[in-house]
C-alpha positions in Angstrom: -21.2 9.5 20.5 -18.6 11.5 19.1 -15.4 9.9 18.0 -13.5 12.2 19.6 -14.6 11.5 23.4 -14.1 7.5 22.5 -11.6 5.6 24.6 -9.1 5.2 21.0 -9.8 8.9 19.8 -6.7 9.6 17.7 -5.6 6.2 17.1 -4.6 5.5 13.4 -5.3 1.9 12.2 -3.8 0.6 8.6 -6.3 -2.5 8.3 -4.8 -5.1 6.2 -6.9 -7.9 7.4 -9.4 -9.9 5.5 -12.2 -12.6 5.9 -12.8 -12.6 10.0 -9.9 -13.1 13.3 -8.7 -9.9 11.9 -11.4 -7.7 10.9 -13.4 -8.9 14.2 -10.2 -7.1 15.7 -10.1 -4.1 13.8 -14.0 -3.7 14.0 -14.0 -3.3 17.7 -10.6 -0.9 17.2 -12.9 1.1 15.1 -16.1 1.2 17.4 -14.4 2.4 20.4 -13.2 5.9 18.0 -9.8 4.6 15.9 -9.9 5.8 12.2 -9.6 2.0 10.9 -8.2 2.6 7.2 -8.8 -0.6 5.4 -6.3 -1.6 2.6 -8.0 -3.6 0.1 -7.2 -5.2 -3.2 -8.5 -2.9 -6.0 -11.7 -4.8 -8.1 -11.5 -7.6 -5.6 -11.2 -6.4 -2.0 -11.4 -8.4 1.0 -12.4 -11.9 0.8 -15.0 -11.9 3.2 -16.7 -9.7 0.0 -16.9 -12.9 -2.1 -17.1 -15.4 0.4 -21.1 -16.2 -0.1 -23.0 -15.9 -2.7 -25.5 -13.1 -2.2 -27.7 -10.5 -4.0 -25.6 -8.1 -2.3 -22.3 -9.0 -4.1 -19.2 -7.1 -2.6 -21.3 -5.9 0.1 -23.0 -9.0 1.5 -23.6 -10.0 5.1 -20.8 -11.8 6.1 -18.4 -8.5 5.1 -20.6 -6.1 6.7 -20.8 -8.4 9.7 -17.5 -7.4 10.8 -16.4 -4.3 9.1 -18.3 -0.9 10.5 -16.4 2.1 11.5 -13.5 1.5 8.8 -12.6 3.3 5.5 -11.7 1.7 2.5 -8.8 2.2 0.3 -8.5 -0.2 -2.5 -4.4 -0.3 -3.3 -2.6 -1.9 -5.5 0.3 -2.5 -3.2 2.5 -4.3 -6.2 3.7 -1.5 -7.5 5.7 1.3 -6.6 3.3 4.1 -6.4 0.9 1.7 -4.2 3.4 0.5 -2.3 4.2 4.7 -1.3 0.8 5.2 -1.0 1.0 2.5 1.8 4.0 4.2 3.4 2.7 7.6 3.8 -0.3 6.3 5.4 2.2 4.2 8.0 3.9 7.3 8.6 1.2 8.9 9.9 -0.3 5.3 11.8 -0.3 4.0 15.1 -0.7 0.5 14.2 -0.5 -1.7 11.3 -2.2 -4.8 11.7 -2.5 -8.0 9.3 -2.9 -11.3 9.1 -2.0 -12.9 6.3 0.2 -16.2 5.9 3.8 -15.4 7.7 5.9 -13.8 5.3 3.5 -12.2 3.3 4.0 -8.8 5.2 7.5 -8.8 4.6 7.5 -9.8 0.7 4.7 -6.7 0.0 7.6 -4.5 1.8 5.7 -4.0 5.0 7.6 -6.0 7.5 7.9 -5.1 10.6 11.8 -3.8 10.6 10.6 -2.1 7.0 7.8 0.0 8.8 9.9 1.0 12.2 12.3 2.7 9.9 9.4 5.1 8.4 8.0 5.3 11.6 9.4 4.3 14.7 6.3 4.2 17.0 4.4 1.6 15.2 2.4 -1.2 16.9 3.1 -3.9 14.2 0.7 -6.4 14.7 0.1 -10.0 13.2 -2.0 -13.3 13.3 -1.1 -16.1 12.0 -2.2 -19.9 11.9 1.1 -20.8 13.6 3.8 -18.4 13.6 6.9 -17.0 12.4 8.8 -20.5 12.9 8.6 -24.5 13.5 7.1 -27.1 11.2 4.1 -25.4 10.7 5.3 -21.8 10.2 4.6 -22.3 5.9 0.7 -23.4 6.5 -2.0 -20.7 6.3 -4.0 -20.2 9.1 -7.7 -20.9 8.8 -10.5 -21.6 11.6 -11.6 -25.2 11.2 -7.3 -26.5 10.4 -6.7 -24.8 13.9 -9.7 -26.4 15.3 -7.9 -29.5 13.8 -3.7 -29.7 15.0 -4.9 -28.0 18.4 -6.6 -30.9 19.7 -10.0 -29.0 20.0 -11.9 -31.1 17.1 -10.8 -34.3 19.1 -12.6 -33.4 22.0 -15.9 -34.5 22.0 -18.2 -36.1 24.2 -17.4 -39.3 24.0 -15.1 -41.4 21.6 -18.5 -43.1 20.3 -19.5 -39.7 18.6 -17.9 -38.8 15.3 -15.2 -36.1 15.0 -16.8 -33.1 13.7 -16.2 -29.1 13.1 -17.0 -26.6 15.3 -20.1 -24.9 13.7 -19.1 -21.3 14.2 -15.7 -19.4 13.6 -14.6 -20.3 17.2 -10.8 -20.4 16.4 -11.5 -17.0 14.3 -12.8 -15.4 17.2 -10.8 -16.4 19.4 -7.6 -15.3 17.9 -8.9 -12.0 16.8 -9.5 -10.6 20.5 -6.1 -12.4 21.4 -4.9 -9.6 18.7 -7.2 -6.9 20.2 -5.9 -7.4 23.4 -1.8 -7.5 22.0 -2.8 -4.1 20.3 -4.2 -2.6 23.1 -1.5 -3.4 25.8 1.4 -2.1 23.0 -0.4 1.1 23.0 -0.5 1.1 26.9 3.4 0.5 26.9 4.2 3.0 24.2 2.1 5.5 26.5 5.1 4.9 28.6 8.4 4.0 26.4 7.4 6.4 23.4 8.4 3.0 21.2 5.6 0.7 19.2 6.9 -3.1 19.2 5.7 -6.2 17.2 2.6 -7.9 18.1 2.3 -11.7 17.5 -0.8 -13.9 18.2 -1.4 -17.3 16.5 -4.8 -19.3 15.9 -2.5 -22.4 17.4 -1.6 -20.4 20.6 -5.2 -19.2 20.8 -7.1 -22.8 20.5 -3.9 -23.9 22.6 -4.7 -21.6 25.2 -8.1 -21.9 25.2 -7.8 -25.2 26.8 -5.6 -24.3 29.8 -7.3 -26.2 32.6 -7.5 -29.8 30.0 -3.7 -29.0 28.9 -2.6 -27.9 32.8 -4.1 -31.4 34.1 -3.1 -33.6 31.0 0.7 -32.3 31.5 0.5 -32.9 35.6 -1.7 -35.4 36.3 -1.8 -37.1 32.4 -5.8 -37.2 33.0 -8.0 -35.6 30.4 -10.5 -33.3 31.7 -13.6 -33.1 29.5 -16.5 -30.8 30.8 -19.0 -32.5 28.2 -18.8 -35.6 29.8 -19.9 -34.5 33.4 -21.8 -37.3 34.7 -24.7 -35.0 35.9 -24.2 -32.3 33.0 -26.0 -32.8 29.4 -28.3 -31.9 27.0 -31.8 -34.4 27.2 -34.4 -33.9 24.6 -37.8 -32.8 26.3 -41.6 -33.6 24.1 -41.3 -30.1 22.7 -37.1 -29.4 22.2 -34.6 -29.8 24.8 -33.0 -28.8 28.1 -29.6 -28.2 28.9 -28.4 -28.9 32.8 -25.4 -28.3 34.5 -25.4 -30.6 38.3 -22.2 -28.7 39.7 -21.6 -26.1 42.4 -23.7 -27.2 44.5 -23.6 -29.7 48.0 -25.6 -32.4 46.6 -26.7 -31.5 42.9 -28.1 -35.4 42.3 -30.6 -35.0 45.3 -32.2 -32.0 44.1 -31.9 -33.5 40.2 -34.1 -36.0 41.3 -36.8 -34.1 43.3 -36.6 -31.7 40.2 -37.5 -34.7 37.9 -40.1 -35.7 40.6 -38.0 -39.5 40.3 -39.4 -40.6 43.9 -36.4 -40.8 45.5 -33.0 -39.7 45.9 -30.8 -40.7 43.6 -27.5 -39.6 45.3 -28.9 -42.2 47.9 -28.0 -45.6 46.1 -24.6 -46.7 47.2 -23.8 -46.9 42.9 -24.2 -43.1 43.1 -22.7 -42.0 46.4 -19.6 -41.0 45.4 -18.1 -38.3 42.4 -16.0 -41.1 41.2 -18.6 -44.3 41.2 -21.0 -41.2 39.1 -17.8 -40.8 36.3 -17.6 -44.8 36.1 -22.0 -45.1 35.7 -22.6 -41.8 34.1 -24.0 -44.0 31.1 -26.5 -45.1 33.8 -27.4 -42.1 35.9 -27.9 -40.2 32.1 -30.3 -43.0 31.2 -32.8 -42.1 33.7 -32.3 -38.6 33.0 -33.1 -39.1 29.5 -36.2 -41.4 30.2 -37.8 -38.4 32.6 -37.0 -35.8 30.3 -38.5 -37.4 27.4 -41.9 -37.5 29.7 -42.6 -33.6 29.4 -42.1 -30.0 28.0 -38.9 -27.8 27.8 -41.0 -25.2 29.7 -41.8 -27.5 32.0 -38.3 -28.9 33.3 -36.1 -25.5 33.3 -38.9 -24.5 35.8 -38.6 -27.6 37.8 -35.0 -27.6 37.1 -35.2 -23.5 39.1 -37.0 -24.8 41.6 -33.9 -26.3 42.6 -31.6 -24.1 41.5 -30.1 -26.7 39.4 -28.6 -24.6 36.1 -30.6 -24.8 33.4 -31.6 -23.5 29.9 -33.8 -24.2 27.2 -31.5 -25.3 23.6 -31.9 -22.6 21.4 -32.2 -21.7 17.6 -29.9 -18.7 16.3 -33.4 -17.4 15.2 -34.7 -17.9 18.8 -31.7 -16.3 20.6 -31.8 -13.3 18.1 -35.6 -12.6 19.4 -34.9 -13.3 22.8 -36.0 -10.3 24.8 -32.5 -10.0 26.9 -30.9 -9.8 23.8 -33.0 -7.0 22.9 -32.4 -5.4 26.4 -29.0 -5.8 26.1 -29.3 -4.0 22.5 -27.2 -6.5 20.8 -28.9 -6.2 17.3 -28.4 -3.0 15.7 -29.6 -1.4 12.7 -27.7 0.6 10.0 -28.3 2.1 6.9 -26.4 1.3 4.2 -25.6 3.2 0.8 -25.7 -0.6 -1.3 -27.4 -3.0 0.8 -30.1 -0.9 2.7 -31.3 -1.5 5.9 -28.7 -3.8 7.9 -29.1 -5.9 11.0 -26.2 -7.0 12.9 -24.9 -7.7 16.0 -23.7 -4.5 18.2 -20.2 -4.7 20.6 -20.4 -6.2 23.4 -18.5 -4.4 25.3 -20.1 -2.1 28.0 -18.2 0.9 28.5 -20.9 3.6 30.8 -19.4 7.1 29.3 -17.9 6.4 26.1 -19.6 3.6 24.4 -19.5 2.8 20.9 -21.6 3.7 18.3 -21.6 3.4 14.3 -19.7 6.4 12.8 -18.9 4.7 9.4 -21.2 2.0 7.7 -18.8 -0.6 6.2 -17.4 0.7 3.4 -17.8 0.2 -0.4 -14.5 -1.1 -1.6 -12.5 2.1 -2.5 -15.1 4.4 -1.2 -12.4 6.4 0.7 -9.5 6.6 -1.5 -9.7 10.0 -2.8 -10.6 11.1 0.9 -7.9 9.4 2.7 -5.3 10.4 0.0 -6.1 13.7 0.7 -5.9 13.6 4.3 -1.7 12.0 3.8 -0.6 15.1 1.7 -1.8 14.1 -2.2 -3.9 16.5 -3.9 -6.3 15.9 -6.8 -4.2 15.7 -9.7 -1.9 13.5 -7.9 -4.8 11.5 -7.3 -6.3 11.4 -10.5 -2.6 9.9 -12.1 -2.9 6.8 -9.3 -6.3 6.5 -10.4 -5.3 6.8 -14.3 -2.4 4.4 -13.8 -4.8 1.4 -12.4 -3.2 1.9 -8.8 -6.4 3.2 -7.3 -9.6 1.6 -8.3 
């Protein structure tokens, strides 16, 4: 696909972001046709380059996981000349986007007001862990400490488990299409005003707001809703793995749980079961003989029982499993580049389904600095003006 017919075709991105909420933002800016220029620390680059060990060095997974379809300019924005390089690119921009700890942007000379003066249509856009103000405005923002203050981590099963962290970057994630999604409707809005504005998002807000049925009945009804602790809902270990089932949505889920699990009678018939509330107070009980029947055969064997009744069901999964699942490769999620360091790459593709334009890998992620000579070029510097940044350490 050309990157011209692509839905963001013209759209100028100067990446500041490192490790993943922003990057996972700016990747998908850059797969659906923005020219994502990522600015990067000369000899160290972004984090996400030095996060694992790996053979690969600068250019391991985790950075290439989340940074196709960019360009790399490695800056050194302390000092003057970097710090002009910086501005002739914004002048050019459409958005800026970073998210570093608050008042970082603005000490490096790149705050918002500071930008809308070279260029008054700027989308300025930011995450944070927490903000621009309150108690928590100082802190750096990081995955698992969001997990943490936004009462995510707390919520567990049930109080007899320990607290533990969320195994993948959920807060991360999260965030980073929060600040996809502030990017994109700025760019709708300047479409219309001719203005760029400031674009906010916090890991806080994002965790926050990722629980907005638990927070909307804790603040009205001061009841905590937990969805893992569904009396007819769980995960039951099976002779071979384990089963996940959902009992919801339907009339009577507990009747046709119990023909599923060929029990020999119906469940949803003894008067300690007949009602939602009396299955809350005995769940321990009802999830015993769940347990107990599961236990008795294969994984296979109860998601097809489980079907049978159209009671929701899935077999627990590996990473390695779901990666060679055949609707992921019908879906053509896993993608293969070529890479000028690392080779062959696997990763994951967008998953975002667009029928005329969709995206397709027009840069491989970058070696740090690859591009700085080509960018440079592209903002009005010519070679020998080039060659004195490189000389003076400012390019590297």
């Amino acid at each position: 696909m050309s990157a011209t017919t692509l839905p963001l075709a013209g759209v100028t991105v100067i990446d500041f972001t490192q490790v993943y909420m922003g990057p996972s933002c700016t990747q998908l800016l850059g797969d659906y046709g923005a020219d994502v220029i990522k600015v990067e620390r000369p000899g160290v680059g972004d984090l996400s380059r030095t996060s694992v060990p790996d053979r690969d060095g600068l250019d391991n997974p985790i950075f290439l996981s989340i940074n196709r379809n960019k360009r790399s300019v490695s800056v050194d924005t302390r000092t003057a000349e970097g710090k002009e390089v910086i501005l002739r690119l914004v002048r050019d921009a459409d958005v800026v986007v970073s998210n570093f700890r608050s008042g970082v942007m603005e000490r490096l000379g790149f705050g918002y007001e500071a930008l809308r003066e070279v260029n008054p249509r700027i989308i300025w856009a930011s995450g944070t862990g927490f903000g621009e103000e309150g108690p928590y405005s100082h802190k750096g923002g990081q995955d698992v400490i969001a997990q943490a203050y936004s009462g995510v981590m707390w919520r567990r099963e049930s109080e007899d488990l320990p607290l533990s962290v969320y195994p993948t970057t959920l807060a991360d994630y999260t965030t980073g299409m929060h600040l996809l999604q502030g990017i994109l409707l700025a760019l709708i809005s300047r479409n219309t005003t001719g203005e760029g504005q400031r674009v906010d998002v916090t890991m806080y807000d994002s965790m926050l707001h990722m629980q907005m049925q638990e927070a909307t009945m804790q603040l009205n009804r001061g009841y905590e809703i937990n969805w893992a602790s569904m009396p007819l809902s769980g995960v039951f270990e099976t002779t071979d793995g384990a089963v996940c089932m959902v009992g919801a949505f339907k009339e009577n889920p507990l009747r046709d749980i119990s023909r599923a699990l060929e029990l020999g009678e119906d469940l949803s018939q003894r008067p300690e079961f007949a009602t939602q509330e009396e299955l809350f107070q005995r769940r321990p009980q009802v999830q015993a003989i769940f347990r107990e029947r599961f236990r008795t055969n294969t994984t296979d064997y109860w998601v097809k029982a489980l079907e049978a009744q159209d009671i929701l069901c899935a077999p627990v999964r590996t990473l390695v499993d779901a990666l060679e699942d055949e609707q992921t490769l019908v879906n053509q999620m896993v993608l293969e580049m070529q890479h000028p360091a690392a080779g062959a790459v696997r990763t994951l593709a967008a998953p975002i389904r667009l029928s005329s334009t969709p995206f397709g890998v027009r840069h491989v992620p970058p070696r740090l600095g690859e591009h700085n000579a080509e960018v440079l070029r592209e903002h009005g510097y010519d070679d020998e003006a080039i060659a004195a940044l490189v000389e003076a350490g400012v390019l590297r």
